[in-house]
C-alpha positions as CSV (number, residue, x, y, z in Angstrom):
1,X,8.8,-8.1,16.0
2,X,6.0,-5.6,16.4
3,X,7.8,-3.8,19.6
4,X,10.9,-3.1,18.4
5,X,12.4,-4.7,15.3
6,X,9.6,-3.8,13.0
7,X,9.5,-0.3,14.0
8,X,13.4,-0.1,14.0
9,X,13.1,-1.3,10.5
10,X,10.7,1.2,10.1
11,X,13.3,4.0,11.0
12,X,15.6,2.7,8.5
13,X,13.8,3.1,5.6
14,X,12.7,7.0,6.7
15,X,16.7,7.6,6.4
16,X,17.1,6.3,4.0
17,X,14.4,5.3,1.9
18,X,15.3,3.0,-1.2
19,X,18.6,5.3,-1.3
20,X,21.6,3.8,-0.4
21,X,22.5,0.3,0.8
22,X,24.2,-3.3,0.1
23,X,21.6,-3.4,-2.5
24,X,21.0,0.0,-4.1
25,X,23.1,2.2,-5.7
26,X,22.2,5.3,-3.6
27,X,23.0,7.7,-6.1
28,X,20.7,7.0,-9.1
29,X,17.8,6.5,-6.9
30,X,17.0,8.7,-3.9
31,X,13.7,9.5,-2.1
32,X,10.7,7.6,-3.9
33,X,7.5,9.9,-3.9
34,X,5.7,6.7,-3.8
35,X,8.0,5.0,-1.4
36,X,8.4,7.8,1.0
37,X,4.4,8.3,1.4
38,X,3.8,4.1,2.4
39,X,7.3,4.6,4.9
40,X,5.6,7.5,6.8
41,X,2.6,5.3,7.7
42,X,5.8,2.5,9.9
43,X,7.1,5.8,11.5
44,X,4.3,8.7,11.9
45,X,3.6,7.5,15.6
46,X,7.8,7.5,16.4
47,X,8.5,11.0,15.2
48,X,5.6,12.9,14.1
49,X,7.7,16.4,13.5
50,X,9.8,14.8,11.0
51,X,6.8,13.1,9.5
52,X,5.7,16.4,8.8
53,X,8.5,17.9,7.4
54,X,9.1,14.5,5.0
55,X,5.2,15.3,4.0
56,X,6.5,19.0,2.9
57,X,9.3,17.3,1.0
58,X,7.8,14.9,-0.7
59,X,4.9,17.8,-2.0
60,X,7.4,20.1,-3.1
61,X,9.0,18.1,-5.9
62,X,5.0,17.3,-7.2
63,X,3.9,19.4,-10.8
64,X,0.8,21.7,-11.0
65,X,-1.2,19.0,-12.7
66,X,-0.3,16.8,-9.9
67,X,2.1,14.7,-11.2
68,X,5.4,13.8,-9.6
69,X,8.6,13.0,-10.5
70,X,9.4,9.3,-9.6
71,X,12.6,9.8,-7.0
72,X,13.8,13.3,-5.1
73,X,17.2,13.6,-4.0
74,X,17.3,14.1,-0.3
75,X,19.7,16.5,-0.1
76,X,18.5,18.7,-2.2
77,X,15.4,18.2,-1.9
78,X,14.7,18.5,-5.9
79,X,13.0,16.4,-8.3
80,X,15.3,13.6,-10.4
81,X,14.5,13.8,-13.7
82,X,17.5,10.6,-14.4
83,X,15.0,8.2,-13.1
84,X,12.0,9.4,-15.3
85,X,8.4,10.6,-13.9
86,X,4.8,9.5,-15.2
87,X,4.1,6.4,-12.9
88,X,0.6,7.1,-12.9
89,X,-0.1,5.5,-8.8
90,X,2.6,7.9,-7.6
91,X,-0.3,10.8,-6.5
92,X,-2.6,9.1,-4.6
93,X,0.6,7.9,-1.8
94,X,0.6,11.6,-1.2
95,X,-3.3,11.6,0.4
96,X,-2.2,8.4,2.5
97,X,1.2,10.1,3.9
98,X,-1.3,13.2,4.7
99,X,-3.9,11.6,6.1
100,X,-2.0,9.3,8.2
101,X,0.1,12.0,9.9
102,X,-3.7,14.2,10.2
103,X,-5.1,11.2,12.2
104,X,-1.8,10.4,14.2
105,X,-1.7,14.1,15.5
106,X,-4.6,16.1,15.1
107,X,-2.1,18.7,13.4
108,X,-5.1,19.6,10.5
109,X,-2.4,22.8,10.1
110,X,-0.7,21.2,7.6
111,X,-3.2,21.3,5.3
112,X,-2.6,25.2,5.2
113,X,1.1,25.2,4.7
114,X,2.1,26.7,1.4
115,X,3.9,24.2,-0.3
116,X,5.6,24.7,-4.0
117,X,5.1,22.8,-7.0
118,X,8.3,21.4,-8.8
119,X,9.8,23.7,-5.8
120,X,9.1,26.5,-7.4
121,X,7.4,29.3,-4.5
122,X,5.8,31.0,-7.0
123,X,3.8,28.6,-7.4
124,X,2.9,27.6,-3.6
125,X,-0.5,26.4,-2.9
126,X,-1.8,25.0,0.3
127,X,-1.1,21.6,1.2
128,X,-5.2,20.1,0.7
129,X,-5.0,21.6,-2.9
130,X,-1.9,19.1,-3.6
131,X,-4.6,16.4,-2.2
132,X,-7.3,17.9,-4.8
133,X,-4.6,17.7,-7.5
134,X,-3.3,14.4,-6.7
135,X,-6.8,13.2,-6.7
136,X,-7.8,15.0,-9.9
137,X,-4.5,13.2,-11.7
138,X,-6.8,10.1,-11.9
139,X,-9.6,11.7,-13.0
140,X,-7.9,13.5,-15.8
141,X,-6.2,10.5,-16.8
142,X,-8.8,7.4,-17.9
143,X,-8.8,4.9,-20.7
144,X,-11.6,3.5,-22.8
145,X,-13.2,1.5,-19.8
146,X,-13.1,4.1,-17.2
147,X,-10.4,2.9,-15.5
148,X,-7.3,5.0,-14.7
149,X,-3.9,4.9,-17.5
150,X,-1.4,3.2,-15.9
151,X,1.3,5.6,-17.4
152,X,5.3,4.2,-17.4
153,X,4.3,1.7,-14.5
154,X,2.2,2.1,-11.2
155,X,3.4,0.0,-8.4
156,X,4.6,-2.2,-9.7
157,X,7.5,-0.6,-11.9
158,X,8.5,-3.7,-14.1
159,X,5.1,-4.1,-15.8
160,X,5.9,-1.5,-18.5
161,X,3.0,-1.7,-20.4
162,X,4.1,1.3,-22.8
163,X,7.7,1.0,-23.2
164,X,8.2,-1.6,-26.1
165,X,11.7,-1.8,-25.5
166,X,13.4,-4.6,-27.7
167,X,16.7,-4.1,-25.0
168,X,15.7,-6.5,-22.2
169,X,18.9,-4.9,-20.6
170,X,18.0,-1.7,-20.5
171,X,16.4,0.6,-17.9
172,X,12.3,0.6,-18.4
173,X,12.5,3.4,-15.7
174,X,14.1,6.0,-17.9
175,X,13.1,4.1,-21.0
176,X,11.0,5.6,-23.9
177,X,7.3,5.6,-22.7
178,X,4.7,5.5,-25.4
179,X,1.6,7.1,-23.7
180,X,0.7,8.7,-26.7
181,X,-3.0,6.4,-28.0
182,X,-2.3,3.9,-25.3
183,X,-4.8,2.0,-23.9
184,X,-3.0,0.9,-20.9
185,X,-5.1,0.7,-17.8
186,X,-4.5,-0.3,-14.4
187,X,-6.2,-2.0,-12.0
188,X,-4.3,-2.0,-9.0
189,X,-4.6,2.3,-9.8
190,X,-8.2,1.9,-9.8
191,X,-8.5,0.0,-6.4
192,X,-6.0,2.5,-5.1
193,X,-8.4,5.1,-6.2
194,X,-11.3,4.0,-4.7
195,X,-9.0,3.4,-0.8
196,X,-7.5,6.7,-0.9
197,X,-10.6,8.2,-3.0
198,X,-13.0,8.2,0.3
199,X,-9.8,8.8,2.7
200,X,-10.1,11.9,0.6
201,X,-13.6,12.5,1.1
202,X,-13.6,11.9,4.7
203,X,-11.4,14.3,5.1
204,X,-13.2,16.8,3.2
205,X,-16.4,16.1,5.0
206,X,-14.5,16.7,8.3
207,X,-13.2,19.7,7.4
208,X,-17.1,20.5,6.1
209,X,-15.7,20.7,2.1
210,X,-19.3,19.1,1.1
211,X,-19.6,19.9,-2.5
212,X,-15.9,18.8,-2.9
213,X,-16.8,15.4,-0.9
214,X,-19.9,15.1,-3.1
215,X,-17.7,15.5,-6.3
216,X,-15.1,13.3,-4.9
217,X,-17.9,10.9,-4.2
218,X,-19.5,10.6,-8.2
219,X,-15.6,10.2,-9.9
220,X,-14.8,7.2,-6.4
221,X,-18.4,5.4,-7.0
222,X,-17.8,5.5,-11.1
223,X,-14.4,3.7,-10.7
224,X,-16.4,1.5,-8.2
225,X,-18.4,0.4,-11.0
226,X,-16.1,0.7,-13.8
227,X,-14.2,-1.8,-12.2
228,X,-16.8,-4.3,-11.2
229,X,-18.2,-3.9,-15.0
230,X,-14.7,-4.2,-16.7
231,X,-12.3,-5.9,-14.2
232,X,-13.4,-8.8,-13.2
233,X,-12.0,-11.9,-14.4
234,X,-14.9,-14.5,-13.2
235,X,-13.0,-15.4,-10.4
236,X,-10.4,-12.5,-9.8
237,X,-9.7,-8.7,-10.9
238,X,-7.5,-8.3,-13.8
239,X,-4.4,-6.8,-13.6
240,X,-4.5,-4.3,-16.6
241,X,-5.3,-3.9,-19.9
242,X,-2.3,-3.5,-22.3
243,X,-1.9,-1.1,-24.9
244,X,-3.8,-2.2,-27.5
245,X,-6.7,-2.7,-24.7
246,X,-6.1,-6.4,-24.0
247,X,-6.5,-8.2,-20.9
248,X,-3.4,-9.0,-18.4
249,X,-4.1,-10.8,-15.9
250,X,-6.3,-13.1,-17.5
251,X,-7.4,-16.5,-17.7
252,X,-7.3,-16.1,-21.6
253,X,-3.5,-15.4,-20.9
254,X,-1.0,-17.7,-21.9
255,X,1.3,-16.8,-18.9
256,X,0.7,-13.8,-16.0
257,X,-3.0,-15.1,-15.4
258,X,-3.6,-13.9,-12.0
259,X,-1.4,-11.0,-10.1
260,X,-1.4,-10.0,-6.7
261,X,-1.9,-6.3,-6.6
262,X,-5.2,-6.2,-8.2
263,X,-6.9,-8.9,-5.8
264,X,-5.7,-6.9,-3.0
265,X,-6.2,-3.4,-3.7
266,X,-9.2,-4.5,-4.7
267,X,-10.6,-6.5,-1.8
268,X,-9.0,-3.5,0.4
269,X,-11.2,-1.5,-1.7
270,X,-14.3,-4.0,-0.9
271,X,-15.2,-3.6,-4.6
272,X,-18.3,-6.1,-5.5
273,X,-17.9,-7.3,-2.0
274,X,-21.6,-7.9,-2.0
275,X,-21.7,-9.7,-5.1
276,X,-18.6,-12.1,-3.9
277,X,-16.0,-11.0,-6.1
278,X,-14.1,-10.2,-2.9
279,X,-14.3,-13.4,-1.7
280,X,-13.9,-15.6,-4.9
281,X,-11.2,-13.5,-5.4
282,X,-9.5,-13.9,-1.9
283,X,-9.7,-17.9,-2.6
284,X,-8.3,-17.8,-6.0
285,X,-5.4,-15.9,-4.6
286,X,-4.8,-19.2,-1.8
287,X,-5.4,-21.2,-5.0
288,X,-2.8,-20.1,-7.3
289,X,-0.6,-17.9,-5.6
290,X,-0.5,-18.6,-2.2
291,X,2.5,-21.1,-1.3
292,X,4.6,-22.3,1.5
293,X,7.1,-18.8,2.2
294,X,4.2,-16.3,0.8
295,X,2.3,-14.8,-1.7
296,X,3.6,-14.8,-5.2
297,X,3.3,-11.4,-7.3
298,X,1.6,-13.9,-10.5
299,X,0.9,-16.7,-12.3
300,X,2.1,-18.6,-14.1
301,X,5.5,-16.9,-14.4
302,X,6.5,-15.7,-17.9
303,X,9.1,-18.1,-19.6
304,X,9.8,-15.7,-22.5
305,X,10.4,-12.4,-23.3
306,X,6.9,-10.2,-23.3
307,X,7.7,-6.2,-25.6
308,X,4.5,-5.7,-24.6
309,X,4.9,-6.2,-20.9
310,X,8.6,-4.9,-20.3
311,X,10.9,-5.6,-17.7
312,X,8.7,-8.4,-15.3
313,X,9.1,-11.0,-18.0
314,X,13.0,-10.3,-18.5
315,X,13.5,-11.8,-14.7
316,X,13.7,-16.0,-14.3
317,X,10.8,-17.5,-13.3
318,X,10.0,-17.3,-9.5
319,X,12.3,-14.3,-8.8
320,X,11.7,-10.5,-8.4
321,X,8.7,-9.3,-9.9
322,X,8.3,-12.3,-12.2
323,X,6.5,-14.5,-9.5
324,X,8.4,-14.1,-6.7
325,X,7.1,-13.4,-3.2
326,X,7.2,-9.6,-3.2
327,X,6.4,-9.1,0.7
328,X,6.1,-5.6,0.1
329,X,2.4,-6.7,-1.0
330,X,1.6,-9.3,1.2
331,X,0.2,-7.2,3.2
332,X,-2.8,-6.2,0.7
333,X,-4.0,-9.0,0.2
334,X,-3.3,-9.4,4.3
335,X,-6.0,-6.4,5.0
336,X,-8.4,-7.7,2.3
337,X,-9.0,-10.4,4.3
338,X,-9.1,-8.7,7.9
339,X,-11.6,-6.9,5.5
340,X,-13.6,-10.3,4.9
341,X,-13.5,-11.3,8.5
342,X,-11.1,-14.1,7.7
343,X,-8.6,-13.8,11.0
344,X,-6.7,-17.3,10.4
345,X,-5.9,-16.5,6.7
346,X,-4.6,-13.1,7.4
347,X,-2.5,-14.4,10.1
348,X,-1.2,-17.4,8.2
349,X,-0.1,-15.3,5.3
350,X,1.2,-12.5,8.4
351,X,3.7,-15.5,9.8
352,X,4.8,-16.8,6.4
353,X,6.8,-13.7,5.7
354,X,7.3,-12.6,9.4
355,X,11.2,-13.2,9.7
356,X,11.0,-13.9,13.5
357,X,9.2,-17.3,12.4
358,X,11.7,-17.9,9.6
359,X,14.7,-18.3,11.8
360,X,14.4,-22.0,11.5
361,X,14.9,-21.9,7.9
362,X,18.1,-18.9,8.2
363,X,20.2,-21.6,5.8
364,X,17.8,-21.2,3.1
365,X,16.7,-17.5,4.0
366,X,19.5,-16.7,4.2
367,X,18.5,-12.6,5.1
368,X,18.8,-11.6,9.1
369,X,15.9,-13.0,10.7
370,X,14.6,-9.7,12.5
371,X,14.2,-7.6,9.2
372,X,11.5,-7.7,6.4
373,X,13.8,-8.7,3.1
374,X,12.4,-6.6,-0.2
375,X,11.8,-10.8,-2.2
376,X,11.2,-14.4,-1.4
377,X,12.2,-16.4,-4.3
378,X,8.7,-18.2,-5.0
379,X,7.3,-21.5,-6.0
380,X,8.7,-21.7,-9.5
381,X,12.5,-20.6,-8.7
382,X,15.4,-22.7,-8.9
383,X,15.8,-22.3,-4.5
384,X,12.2,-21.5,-3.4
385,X,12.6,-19.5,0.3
386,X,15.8,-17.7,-0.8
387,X,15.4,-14.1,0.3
388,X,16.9,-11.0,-1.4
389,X,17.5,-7.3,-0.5
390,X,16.8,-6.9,3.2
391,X,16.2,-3.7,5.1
392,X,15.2,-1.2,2.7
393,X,11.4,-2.3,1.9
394,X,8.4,-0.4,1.6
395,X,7.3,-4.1,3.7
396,X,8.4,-2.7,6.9
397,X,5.8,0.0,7.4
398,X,3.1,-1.9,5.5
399,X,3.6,-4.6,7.7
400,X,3.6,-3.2,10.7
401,X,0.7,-1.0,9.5
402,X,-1.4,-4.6,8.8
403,X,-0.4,-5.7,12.3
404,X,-1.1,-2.8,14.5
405,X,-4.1,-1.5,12.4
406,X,-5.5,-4.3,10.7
407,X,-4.7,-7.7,13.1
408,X,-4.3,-6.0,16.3
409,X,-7.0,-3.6,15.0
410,X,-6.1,-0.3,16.7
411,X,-6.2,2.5,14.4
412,X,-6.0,6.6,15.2
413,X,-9.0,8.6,13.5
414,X,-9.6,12.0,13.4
415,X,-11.5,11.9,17.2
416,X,-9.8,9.0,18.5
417,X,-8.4,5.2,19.0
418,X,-10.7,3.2,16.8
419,X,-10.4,-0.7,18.3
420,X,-11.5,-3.1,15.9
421,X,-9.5,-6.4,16.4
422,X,-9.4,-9.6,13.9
423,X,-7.2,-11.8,15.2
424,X,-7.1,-15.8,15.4
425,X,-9.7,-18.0,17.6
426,X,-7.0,-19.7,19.4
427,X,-5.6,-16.3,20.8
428,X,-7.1,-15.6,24.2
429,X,-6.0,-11.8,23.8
430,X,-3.6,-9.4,23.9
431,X,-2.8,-6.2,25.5
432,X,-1.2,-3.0,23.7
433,X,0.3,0.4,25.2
434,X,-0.1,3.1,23.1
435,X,1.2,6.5,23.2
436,X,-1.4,8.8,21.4
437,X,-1.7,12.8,21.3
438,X,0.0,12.9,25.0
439,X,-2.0,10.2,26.8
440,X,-0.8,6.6,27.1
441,X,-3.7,4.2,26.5
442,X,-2.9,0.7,28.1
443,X,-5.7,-1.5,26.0
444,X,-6.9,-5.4,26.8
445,X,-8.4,-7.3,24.5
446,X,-10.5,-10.2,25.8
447,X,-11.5,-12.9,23.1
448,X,-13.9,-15.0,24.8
449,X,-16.2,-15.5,21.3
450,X,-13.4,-17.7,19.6
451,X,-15.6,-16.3,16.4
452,X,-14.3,-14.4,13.3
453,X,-17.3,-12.5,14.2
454,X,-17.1,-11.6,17.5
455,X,-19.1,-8.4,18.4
456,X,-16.7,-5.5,20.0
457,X,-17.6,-4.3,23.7
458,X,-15.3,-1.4,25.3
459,X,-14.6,0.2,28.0
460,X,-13.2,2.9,28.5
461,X,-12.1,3.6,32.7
462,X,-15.1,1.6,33.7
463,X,-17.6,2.9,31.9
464,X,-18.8,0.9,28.5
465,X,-19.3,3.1,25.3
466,X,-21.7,2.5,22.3
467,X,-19.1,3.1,19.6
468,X,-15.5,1.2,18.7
469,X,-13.3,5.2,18.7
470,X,-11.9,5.5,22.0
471,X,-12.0,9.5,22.4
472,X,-9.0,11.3,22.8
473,X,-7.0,12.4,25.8
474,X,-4.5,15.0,25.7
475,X,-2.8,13.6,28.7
476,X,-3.0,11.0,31.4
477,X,-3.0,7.2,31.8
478,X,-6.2,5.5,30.0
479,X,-7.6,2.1,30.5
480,X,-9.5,0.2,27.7
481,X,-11.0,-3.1,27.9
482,X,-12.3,-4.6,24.7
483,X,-14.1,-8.2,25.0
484,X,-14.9,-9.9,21.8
């Protein structure tokens, strides 16, 4: 899976993103700014010239303030206003797609290209001040609690907290959106903030941008706070407030109690990870969403209609994004508990949507049994297991992001490999080639602690170094042992 049908899966969706398939209709939809951005992280190490020139794309349909329109139309490279803008996560993707190609290549040149806003040259700026603009979009844009206005969606684009449609039929994409007063906040946003918040200040301290990391630094450790003083549930993060600036995501909810993207943007985030809310909020999610095919999205699945909520409560229960396994954020939660240490949970929830270990179950499946499907009907559908939409999932990179990075543990940084494995006691090991800035690093990994908190020893040609980055080689065979 990892060698070759992940990544070939991965290549798929940078054709053709969520464009044109058995299951989309191609025309209406195009590039996703989002969509694009988490794709380049399953294919920056295959073709890192395109990478760049998808980066440039995707940057050139953004607006000055550094909003985006939703969907671009690959050929023409142009914004499409048909499918609506304002989805108020859509800026942040940009500094993981940039970041991710910096640390693949090296290539910090990028950051100097001039790149246009709403394609328009004349008003080119450099690529890092698209960064600074997409970074600024949250901080311009906050509710009553601190926490960032979820705008028509964020992520997840069926919870439509400002559209009041009375039409359960039509669009919410292109919908009216009532931002105007709205109280709607998001907390999936605001742990996306604070993970792509100190990517961005890394990066400015590396390329020495101090007083923009120190700024960077007050608005990332406010959010930080405004969530641990405003989003926390008692034993998970909220989802949102509505609105009217009422919880969702609740246990005071009648339905929609607990959702996934919160608890693992969140626990990616490692927000109140000292107090426990990381870990309380970890085991609520193996509590109530957790179940024998995967993660569910929430819980308990809305049985009625929700004006208030939009499109997630229009699907049945256990499908879509109405409780159904959405694999595309498996994954999340996944890293939030490499994040915790917790090797055998991340790895249970890893096979449970892994379709090389649902070939048993093809009848039921039903999708091809090498390719990440979009949905798993969940717990509460009418055929629990029953997958949906295959291929063209924003799963494919994130997935093979968790393994490689997360799991496996080997991640490119600015100066090199960093090896940080968490995998399972019962593995004795594994080894990895990978081709990195023109060397080849062939890498063993030894676990003799059978510990989820092994300490890391490495060695790089022989010789053992004191820190977990491997530095980089611009050409030539190198050998790393690791022992845990």
């Amino acid at each position: 899976m990892v060698n070759i049908w992940n990544q070939y899966q991965c290549m798929i969706t940078f054709n053709f993103s969520r464009s044109a398939s058995y299951f989309e209709s191609g025309i209406g939809r195009g590039m996703g700014f989002r969509d694009s951005n988490q794709d380049l992280i399953g294919f920056v190490h295959q073709i890192p010239e395109r990478a760049r020139e998808r980066i440039i794309d995707i940057a050139s349909t953004q607006f000055p303030d550094g909003g985006c329109y939703h969907q671009y139309q690959p050929l023409t490279k142009r914004g499409n206003n048909d499918v609506g803008g304002g989805f108020n996560d859509d800026p942040m993707w940009l500094i993981l797609g940039v970041v991710s190609y910096i640390k693949e290549t090296g290539d910090f040149s990028i950051l100097d290209e001039m790149v246009p806003y709403d394609n328009d040259m004349s008003l080119a700026q450099p690529l890092f001040h698209h960064l600074t603009v997409s970074f600024n979009h949250v901080v311009n844009n906050l509710g009553p609690h601190g926490l960032p206005l979820i705008g028509r969606a964020d992520w997840n684009d069926c919870l439509n907290l400002n559209c009041f449609s009375n039409d359960p039929n039509e669009s919410f994409q292109t919908t009216e959106n009532n931002t105007q007063g709205s109280k709607a906040e998001s907390l999936m946003i605001a742990g996306l903030f604070v993970v792509y918040g100190r990517d961005y200040i890394e990066l400015c301290k590396v390329l020495n941008k101090e007083e923009e990391a120190a700024r960077a630094q007050g608005h990332v450790d406010a959010m930080d706070e405004a969530v641990k003083q405003h989003g926390w549930d008692g034993d998970w993060f909220l989802r949102a407030y509505d609105f009217y600036g009422r919880k969702v995501g609740s246990h005071e909810n009648k339905e929609g109690q607990i959702f996934i993207e919160s608890q693992g943007w969140c626990t990616m985030a490692e927000i109140g990870k000292e107090e426990g809310m990381c870990e309380t909020s970890l085991n609520s999610v193996k509590e109530r969403l957790d179940c024998e095919y995967g993660i569910v999205l929430n819980n308990p699945p809305f049985s009625e209609y929700v004006v208030e909520y939009g499109e997630i409560s229009t699907y049945p229960a256990g499908y879509k994004e109405n409780a159904g396994i959405f694999c595309h954020n498996n994954p999340w939660v996944i890293i939030g508990e490499v994040k915790q240490g917790r090797a055998e949970q991340a790895w249970e929830y890893f096979r449970k949507i892994c379709p090389a270990y649902l070939e048993d179950i093809s009848d039921l499946h039903k999708t091809e049994p090498y390719v990440y499907s979009q949905m798993i009907a969940g717990k509460d559908a009418y055929k629990p297991g029953e997958a949906k939409n295959s291929w063209l999932t924003g799963t494919a990179a994130l997935n093979f992001y968790t393994i490689s990075q997360y799991i496996l543990g080997i991640r490119p940084d600015y100066k090199g490999l960093v090896i940080d494995p968490c995998i399972p006691a019962d593995w004795d090991g594994f080894k990895v080639k990978r081709k990195y800035r023109g060397a080849q690093y062939n890498i063993e990994v030894i676990n003799k602690s059978k510990s989820a908190n092994a300490q890391t020893k490495i060695w790089v040609d022989g010789v053992e170094i004191e820190v977990q980055i491997v530095p980089v080689r611009s050409s030539g065979v190198v050998h790393v042992k690791v022992e845990l």
